[in-house]
ZANU-244282 format. One line per 3 residues: number of its first residue (from 1); their letters; for each residue y, x, z of C-alpha. Coordinates in steps of 0.001 Angstrom, whole numbers. Example, Ala and Ser with C-alpha at 12.3 -4.5 7.8 and 13.67 -1.06 7.14 Angstrom:
BEGIN
1	AS	-4500:12300:7800 | -1060:13670:7140;
This chain:
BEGIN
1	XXX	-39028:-72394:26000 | -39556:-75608:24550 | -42515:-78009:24965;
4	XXX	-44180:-76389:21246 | -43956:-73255:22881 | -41087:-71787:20603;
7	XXX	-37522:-70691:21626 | -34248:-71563:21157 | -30201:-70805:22490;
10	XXX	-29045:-72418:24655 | -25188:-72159:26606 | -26343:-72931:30262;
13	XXX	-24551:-74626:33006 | -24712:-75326:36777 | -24298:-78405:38920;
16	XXX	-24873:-76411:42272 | -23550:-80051:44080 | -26610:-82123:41889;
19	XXX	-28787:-78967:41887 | -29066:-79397:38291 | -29066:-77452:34829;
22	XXX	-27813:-78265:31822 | -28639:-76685:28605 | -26191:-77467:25528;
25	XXX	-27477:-76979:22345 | -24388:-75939:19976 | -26141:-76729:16946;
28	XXX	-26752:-80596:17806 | -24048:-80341:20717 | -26677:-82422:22920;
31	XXX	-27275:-81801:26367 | -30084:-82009:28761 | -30167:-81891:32090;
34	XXX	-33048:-80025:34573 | -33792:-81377:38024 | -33903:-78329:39554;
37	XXX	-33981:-79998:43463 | -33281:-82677:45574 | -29840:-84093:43947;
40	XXX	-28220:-85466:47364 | -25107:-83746:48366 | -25531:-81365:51418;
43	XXX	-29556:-82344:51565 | -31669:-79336:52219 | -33797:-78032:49194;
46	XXX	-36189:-75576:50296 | -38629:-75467:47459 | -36995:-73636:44601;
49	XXX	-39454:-71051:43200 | -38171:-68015:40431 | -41108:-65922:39052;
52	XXX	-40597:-62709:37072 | -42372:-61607:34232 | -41948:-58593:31264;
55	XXX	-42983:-60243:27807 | -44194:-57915:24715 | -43880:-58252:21162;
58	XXX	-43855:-56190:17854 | -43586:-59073:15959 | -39980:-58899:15676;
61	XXX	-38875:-54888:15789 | -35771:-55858:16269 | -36265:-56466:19678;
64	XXX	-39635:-56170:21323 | -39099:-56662:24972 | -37896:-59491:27294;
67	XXX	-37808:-60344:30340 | -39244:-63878:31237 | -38056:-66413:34317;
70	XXX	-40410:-68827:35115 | -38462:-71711:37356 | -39996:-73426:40052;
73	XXX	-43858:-73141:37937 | -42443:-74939:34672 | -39108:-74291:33204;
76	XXX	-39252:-70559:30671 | -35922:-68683:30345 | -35880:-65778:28274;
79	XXX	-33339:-62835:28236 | -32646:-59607:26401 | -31604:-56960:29293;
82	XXX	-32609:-57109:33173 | -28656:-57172:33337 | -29302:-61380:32150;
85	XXX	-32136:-61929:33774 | -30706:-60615:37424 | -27709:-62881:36736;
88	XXX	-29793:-66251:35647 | -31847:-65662:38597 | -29055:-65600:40940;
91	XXX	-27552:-68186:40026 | -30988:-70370:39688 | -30716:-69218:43777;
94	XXX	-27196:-69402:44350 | -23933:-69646:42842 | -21652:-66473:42062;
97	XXX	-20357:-65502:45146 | -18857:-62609:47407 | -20527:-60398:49545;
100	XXX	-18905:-58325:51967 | -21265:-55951:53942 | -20727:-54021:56717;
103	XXX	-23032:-52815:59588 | -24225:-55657:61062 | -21876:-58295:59810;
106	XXX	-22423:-59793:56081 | -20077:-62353:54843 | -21481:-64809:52099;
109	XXX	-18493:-66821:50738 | -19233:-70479:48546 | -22347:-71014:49966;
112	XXX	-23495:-73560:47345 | -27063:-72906:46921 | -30251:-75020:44778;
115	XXX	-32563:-73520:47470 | -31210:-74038:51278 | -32439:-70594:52649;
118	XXX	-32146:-67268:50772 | -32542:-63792:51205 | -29954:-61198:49768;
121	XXX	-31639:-58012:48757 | -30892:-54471:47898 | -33519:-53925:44424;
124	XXX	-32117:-51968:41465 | -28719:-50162:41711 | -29137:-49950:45813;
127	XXX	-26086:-51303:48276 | -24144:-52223:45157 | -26131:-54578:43355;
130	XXX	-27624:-57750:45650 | -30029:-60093:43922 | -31207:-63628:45857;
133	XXX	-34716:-64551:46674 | -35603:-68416:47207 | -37272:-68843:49858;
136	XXX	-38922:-71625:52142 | -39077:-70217:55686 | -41723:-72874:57006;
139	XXX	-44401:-72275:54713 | -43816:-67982:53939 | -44580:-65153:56327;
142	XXX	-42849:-61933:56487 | -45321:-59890:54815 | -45706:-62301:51839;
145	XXX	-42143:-62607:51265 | -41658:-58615:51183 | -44612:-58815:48740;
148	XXX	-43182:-61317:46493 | -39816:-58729:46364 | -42330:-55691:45540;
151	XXX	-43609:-57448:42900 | -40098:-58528:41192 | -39196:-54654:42204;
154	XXX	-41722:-53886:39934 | -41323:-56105:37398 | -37665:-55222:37097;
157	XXX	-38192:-51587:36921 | -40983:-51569:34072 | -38535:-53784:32417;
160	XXX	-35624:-50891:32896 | -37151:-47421:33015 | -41162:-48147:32855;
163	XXX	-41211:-47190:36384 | -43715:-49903:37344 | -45822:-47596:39815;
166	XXX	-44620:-48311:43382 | -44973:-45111:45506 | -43116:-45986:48706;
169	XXX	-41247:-49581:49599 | -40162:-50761:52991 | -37760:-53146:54857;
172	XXX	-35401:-50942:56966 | -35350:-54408:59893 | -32626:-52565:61921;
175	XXX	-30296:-52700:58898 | -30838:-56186:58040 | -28746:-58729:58970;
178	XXX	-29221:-60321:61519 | -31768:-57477:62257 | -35266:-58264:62311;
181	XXX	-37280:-57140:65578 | -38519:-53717:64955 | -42312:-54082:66432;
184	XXX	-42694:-57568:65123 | -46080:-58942:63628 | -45350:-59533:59573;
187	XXX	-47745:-62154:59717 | -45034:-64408:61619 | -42975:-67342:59697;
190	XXX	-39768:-66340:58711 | -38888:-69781:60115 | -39647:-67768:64069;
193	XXX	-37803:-65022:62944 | -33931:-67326:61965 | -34627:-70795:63952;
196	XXX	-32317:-69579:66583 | -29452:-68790:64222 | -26599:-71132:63571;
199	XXX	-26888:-73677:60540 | -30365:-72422:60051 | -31931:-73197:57708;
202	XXX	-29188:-73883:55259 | -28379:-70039:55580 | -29075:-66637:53590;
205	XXX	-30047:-63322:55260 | -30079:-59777:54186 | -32746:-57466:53892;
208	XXX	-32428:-53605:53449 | -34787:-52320:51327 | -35870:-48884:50421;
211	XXX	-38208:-47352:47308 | -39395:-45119:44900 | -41079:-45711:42039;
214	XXX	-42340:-43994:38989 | -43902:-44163:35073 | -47525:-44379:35734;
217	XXX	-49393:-40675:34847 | -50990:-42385:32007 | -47936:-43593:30595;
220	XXX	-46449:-39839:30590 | -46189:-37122:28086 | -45872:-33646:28398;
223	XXX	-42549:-31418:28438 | -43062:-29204:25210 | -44232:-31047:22614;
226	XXX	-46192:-28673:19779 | -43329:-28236:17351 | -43459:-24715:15477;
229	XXX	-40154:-22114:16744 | -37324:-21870:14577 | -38379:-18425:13283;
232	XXX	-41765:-20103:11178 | -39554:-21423:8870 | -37710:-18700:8039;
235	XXX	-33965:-17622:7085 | -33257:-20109:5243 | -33240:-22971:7771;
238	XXX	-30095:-24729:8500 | -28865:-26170:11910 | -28488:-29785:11757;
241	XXX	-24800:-30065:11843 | -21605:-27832:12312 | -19787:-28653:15075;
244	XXX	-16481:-26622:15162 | -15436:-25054:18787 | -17586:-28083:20439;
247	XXX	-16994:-27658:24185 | -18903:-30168:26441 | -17903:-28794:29299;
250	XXX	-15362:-31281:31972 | -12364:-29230:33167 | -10628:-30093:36705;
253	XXX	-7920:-31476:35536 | -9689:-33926:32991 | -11717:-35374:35542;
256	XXX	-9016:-38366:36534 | -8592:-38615:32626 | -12429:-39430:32018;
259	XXX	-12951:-41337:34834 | -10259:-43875:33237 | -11893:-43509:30195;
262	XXX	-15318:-44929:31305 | -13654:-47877:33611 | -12332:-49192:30297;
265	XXX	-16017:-48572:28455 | -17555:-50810:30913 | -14973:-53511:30622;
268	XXX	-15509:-53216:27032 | -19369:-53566:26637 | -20154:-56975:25322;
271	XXX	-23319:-59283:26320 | -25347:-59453:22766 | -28735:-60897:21580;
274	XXX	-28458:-57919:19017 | -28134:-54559:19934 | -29385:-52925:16748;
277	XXX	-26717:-54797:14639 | -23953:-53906:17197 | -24456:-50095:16749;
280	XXX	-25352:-50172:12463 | -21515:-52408:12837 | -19988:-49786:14989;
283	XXX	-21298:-46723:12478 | -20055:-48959:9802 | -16854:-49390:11173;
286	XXX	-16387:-45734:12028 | -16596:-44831:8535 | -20126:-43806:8128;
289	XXX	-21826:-46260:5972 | -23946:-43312:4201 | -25637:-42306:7299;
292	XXX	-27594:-45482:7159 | -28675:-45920:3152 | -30439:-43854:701;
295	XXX	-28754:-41885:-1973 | -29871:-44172:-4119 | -28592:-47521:-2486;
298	XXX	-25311:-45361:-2466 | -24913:-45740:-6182 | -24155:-49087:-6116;
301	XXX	-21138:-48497:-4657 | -19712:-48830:-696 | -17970:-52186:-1187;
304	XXX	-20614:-53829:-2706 | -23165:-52787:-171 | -20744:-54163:2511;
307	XXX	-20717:-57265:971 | -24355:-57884:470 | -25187:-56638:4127;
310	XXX	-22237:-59270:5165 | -20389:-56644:6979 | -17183:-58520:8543;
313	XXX	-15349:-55735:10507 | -14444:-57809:13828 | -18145:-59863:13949;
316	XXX	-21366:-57859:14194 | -23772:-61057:14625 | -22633:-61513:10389;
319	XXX	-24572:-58173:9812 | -27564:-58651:8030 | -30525:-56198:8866;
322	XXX	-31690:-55830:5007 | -34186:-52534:5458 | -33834:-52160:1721;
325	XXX	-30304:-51795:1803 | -29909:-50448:5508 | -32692:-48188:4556;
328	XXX	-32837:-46579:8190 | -34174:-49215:9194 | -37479:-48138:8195;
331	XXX	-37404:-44849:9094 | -36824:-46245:12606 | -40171:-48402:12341;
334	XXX	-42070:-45667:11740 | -40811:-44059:14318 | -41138:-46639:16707;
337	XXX	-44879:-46923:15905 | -45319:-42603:16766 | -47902:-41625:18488;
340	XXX	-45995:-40191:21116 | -44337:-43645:21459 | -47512:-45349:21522;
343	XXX	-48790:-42703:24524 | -45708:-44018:26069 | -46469:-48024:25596;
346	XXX	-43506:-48443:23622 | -40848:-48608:26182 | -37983:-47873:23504;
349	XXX	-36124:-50675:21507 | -35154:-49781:18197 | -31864:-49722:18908;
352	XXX	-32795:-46670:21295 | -34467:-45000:18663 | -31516:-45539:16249;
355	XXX	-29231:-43933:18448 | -31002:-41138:18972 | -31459:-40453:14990;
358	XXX	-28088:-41099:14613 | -27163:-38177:16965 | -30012:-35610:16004;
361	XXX	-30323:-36083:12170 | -27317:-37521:10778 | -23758:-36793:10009;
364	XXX	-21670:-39561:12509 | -22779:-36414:14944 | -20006:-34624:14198;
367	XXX	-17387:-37123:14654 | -19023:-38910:17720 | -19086:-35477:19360;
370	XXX	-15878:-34543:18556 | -14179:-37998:19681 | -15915:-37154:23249;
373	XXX	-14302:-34031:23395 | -11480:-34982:22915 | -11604:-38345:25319;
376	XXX	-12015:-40769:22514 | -14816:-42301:24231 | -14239:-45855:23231;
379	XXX	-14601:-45276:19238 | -18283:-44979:19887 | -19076:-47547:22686;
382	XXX	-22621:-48641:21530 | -23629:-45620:20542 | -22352:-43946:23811;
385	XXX	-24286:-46419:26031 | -27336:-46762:24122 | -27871:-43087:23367;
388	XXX	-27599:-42530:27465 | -30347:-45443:27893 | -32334:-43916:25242;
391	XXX	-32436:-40740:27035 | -32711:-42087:30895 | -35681:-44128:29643;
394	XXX	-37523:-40908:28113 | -36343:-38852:30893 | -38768:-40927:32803;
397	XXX	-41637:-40806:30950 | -41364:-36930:30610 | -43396:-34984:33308;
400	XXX	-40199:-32619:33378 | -41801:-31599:37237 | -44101:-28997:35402;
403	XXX	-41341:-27765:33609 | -40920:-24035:33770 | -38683:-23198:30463;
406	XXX	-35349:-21682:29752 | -33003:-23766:27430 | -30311:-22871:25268;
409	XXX	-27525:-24328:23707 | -24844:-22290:21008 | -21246:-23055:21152;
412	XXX	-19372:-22062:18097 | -15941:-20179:18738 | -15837:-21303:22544;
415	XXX	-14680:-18798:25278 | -13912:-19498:28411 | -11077:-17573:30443;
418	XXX	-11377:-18879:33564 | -14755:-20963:34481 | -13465:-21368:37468;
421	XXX	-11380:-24589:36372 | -14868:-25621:35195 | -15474:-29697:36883;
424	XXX	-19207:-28637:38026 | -21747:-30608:37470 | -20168:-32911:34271;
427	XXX	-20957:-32839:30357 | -18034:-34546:28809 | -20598:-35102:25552;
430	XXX	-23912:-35301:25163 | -25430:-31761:25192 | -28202:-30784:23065;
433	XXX	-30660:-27353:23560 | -33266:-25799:22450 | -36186:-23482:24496;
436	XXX	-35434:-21344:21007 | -32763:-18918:21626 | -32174:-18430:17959;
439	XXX	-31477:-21433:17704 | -28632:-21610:19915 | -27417:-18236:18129;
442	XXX	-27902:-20244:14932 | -24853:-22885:16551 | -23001:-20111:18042;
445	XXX	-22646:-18289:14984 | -21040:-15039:14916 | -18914:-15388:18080;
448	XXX	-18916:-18431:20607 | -20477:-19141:24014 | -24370:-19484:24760;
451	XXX	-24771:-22071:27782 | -27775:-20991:29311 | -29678:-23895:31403;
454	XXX	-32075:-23063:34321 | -35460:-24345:34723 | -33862:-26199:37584;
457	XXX	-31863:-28397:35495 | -34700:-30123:33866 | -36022:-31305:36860;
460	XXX	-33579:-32224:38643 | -33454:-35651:40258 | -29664:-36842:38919;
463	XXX	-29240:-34950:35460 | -30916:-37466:33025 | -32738:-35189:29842;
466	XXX	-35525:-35645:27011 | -37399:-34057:24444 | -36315:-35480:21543;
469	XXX	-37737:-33322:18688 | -40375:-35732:17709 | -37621:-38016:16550;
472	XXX	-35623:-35648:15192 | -35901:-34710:11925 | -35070:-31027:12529;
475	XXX	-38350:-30537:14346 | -37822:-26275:14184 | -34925:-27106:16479;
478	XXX	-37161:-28077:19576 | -34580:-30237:20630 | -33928:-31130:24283;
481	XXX	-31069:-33704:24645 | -28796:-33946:27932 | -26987:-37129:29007;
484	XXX	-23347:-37268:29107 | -22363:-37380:32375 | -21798:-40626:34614;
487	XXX	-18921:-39699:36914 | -19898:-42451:39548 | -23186:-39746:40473;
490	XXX	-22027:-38087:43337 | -18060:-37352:42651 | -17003:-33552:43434;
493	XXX	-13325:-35336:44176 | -14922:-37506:46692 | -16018:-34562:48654;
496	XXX	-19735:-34675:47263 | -22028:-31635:46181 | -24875:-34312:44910;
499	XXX	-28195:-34471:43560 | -26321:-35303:39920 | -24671:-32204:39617;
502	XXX	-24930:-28333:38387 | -23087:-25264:38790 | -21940:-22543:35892;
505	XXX	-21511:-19035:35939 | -20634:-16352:33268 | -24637:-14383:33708;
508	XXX	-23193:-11711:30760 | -20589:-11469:28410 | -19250:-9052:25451;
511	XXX	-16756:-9277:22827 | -18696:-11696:20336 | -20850:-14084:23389;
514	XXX	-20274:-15383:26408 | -23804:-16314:28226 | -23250:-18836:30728;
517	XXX	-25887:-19553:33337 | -26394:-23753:34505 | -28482:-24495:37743;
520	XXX	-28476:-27463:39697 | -26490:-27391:42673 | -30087:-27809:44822;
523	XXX	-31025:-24477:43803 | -28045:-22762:44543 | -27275:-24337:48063;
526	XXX	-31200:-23082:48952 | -31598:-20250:46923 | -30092:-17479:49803;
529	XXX	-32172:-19001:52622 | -34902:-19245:50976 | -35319:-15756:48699;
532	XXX	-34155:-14611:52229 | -37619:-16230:53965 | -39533:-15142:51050;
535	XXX	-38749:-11395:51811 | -39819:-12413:54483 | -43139:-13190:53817;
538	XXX	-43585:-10588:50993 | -42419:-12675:48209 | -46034:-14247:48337;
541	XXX	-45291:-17569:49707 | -44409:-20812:46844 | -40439:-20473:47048;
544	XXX	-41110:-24249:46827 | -42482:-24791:49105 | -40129:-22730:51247;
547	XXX	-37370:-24849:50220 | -38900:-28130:50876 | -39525:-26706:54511;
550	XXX	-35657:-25687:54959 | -34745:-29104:53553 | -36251:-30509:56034;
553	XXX	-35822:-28506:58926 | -31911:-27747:58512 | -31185:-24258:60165;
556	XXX	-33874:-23880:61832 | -35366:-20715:60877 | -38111:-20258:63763;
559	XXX	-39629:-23953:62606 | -39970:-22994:59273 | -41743:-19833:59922;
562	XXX	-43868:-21055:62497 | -44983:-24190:60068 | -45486:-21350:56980;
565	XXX	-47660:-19145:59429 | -49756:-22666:60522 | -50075:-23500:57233;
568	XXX	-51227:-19966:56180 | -53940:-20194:58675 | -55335:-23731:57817;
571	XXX	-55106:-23050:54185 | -57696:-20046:54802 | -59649:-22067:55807;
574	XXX	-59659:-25173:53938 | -58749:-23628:50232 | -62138:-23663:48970;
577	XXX	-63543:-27042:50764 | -64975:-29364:47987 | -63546:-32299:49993;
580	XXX	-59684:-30892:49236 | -61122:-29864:46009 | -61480:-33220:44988;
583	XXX	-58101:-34509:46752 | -56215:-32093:44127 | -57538:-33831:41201;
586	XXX	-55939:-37164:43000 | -52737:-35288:43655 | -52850:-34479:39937;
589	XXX	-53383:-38018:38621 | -50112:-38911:40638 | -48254:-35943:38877;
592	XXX	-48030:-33552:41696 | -48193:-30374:40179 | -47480:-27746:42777;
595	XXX	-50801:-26973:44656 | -48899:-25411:47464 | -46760:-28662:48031;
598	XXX	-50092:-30514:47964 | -51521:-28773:50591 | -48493:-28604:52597;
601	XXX	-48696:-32261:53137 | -52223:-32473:53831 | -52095:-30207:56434;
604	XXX	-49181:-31550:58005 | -50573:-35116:58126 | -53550:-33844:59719;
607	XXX	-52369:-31865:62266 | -50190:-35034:63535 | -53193:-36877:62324;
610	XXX	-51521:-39635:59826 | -52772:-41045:56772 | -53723:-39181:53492;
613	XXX	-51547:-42011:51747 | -48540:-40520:53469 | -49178:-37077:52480;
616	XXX	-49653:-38520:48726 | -45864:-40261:49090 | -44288:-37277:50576;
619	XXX	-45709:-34713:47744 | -44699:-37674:45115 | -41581:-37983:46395;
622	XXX	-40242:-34100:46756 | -42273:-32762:43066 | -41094:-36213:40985;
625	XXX	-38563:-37867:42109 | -35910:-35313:43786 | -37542:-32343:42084;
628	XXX	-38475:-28800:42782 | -35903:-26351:41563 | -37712:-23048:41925;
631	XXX	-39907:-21344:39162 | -41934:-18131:39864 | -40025:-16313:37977;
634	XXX	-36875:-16443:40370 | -38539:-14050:42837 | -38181:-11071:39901;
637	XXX	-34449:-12484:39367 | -33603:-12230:42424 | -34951:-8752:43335;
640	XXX	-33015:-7413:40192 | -29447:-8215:41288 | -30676:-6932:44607;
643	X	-30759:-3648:43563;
């Protein structure tokens, strides 16, 4: 930012020796220079402060959020993707460097740092992404350095998903390094804690942190939206594209094959300041210039319109975003402005949007889907990768946990012989359904294959989904759109059954369909044990609520009975209190759904007498983020193929 308060480019450079900055501006090819810290070779520097912030604009649609660094209280950088901002941040706190970890030991190769002391943390992407905190160890205390990391935690993750609710964070001190003293007062100086440690304090340390986090119940919208079935409009309704013998399905022996495949996507994704003319370039490119103008823009002819739009087919930065010529352009900012976007607080770039129109209402559907099928992933890079943020950021915002319907999805002249060879738990494509059954019959057409997804699979923790029918202009559809698959969740080759995956099974079959049954791989691992317990009890105990209590007590049956009949007991007695009467409405407000769940954790935090807050985390934690696979309707499955 400049001193009128207005923006420009800069290229960036670092003088880690100098601790300086220097900013070279292309257009005048001047350079000036920021005095970031004390300039004297190997002097310490202990003062270097990096802020986070989210910034908000509709001003320009073409991109609407940024996120903001704020150096040491006066110096504004501005980036377009939390993938920018984590690296400018770093390297404001340290140059690029290796880190080896291993229990106990981290290695921190070219240690050439503005700020002396550091502290390596764990935030988004876990063990494999580190970012560096500045930090002066005389003047901060424990606990207000691990708030200052909650509140970039936060700030990232609004940026990212919208997750900006906090439920549960904590420093894990015994997997630091060097390990922090597990009983020791956070009020102390960090400068108590390292003193004794060699070179101090021209060192970094490591901090293991653990969270969850979530879109704010306000923020959230519900799982059906009120579009009108399929059948309202009657016969004459067409599906929104024909996709000939579309299979999303991975097969075993494809798996090496696509894992290939998306190494090379991410070496080919690009750092841009323009997302939106990236993909319109890569739809161009692709051959599908009509998807983006009006029939009657279309009558002036293709070459022409390439020419006044400025298309050059190796520069996408050349495009010009002319909504009268690239008329999507304002369907997209009307759709950005939707209610149900608004509900949401806008957490879609238009880009997002775009991608999803492009796959639910226009023709480039057929050949994107068809290129993924058959491993051409790298055709359609932008809209690949910004379709699959599009839908993790919804997926979010959806309060899929009180999600109790059956989807379906039609594939048109696709049998499979052996589903055995099946790779569970990976969609080679993007997958689209509908709670409509006709619908999918609509796709099958007279013979094919009718996938037939579990409740289970909408809330499950790993497998990213959205409603998408109020951007889709085929609202009779109902559509709900499923993520390709991202074969670094939980790899069934690396010996992994994981939270990311699902299992099929042929549930019925004649000479014309094929229905096909998906369920996460939660509910199957649980679902003997506990329909089992549930006999048990008369099939009138929360299946839930039977499987959190077997996830947590592995094999042991007696516990889990003994906690159910407990539970039972207190609940008798405590249903109908006003006081827990009150503390359901709470529950609800965080979006904990399941009653029984609720009370579960109440009870169990007052019998060892803990805090309500803990009982608020744990029901948070099992109905929201990991997800409860159950419905009701199971129990009357299940006693059906008893027979």
């Amino acid at each position: 930012m400049k001193k009128n308060k207005t923006w420009k480019d800069y290229k960036i450079a670092f003088d880690y020796q100098h601790r300086t900055i220097m900013l070279l501006d292309e257009t005048t090819l001047r350079v000036k220079s920021l005095q970031v810290g004390n300039p004297k070779k190997k002097s310490l520097e202990l003062n270097v402060d990096i802020q986070w912030q989210n910034y908000f604009s509709t001003d320009d649609l073409t991109h609407t959020m940024w996120c903001d660094i704020i150096l040491n209280k006066s110096w504004h950088f501005r980036t377009f993707d939390w993938t920018d901002c984590m690296l400018l941040s770093n390297s404001c706190s340290v140059n690029k460097s290796l880190l080896v970890y291993r229990p106990n030991i981290l290695l921190h190769l070219c240690p050439q740092r503005f700020n002396s002391f550091s502290v390596i943390w764990n935030g988004e992407g876990g063990k494999f992404q580190f970012h560096r905190e500045p930090l002066n160890p005389y003047s901060i205390t424990l606990k207000q350095a691990l708030q200052q990391l909650k509140q970039k935690l936060q700030v990232l993750r609004k940026f990212k998903h919208g997750m900006e609710k906090i439920i549960y964070f904590d420093c894990i001190f015994d997997r630091c390094v060097p390990p922090i003293p597990p009983n020791i007062n956070e009020n102390v100086l960090l400068h108590d804690i390292y003193k004794h440690i060699r070179n101090y304090p021209n060192i970094p340390v490591y901090w293991e942190i653990t969270y969850y986090c979530m879109v704010p119940y306000e923020y959230t919208i519900p799982v059906q939206i009120d579009t009108p079935l399929a059948s309202a409009f009657g016969e004459g309704k067409t599906v929104s594209t024909k996709k000939e013998k579309f299979n999303p399905l991975l097969f075993e022996n494809d798996f090496d094959r696509i894992k290939a495949i998306e190494d090379k996507l991410y070496l080919l994704q690009t750092s841009t300041n323009n997302q939106l003319k990236e993909l319109l370039h890569e739809i161009i490119k692709n051959g599908y210039l009509t998807d983006l103008i009006s029939t009657k823009v279309l009558r002036t002819g293709k070459d022409v319109i390439k020419q006044n739009i400025n298309y050059n087919k190796k520069n996408p930065d050349k495009l010009i975003l002319n909504d009268k010529i690239l008329t999507i352009l304002k369907e997209l900012k009307i759709l950005y402005h939707n209610n149900i976007h608004k509900q949401m607080g806008y957490p879609l770039q238009l880009y997002h949007i775009c991608a999803i129109v492009l796959y639910c209402s226009k023709s480039c559907n057929t050949g994107f889907s068809s290129d993924q099928i058959n491993f051409k992933h790298d055709r359609w890079t932008c809209l690949d990768m910004y379709l699959h943020a599009a839908i993790t950021i919804l997926h979010n915002y959806e309060r899929r946990e009180e999600s109790n319907i059956d989807l379906y999805s039609g594939l048109k002249q696709v049998r499979l012989e052996d589903i055995t060879k099946i790779e569970a738990g990976y969609f080679v494509s993007h997958v689209s359904t509908s709670d409509d059954l006709q619908v999918a019959k609509m796709y099958r057409s007279d013979r094919g294959c009718i996938l037939h997804f579990h409740p289970s699979m909408r809330r499950a923790f790993g497998i990213k989904s959205c409603d998408v029918s109020w951007i889709s202009e085929y609202k009779h559809e109902r559509e709900i759109l499923f993520a390709r698959s991202i074969t670094c969740y939980n790899s069934v080759k690396d010996g992994h059954k994981g939270i990311a995956l699902w299992n099929a099974k042929i549930e019925s079959e004649d000479e014309d369909t094929q229905m096909i049954l998906l369920t996460w791989t939660e509910y199957d691992e649980y679902l003997q044990q506990t329909m089992e317990i549930s006999a048990i009890w008369g099939h009138c105990i929360d299946l839930n609520l039977i499987y959190v209590l077997a996830k947590h007590n592995q094999d042991d049956i007696n516990e889990i009975h003994e906690y159910l009949s407990d539970f039972c007991t207190w609940k008798e007695q405590k249903y109908n209190d006003k006081k827990y009467e009150e503390k359901m409405k709470e529950f609800v407000k965080l979006r904990c759904c399941n009653d029984n769940i609720n009370l579960f954790w109440l009870f169990l935090f007052e019998k060892v007498s803990r805090g309500e807050q803990v009982a608020f985390e744990c029901a948070i934690v099992d109905t929201v983020i990991y997800g409860l696979p159950f419905v009701e309707k199971d129990k009357a499955t299940w006693k059906k193929s008893e027979k």
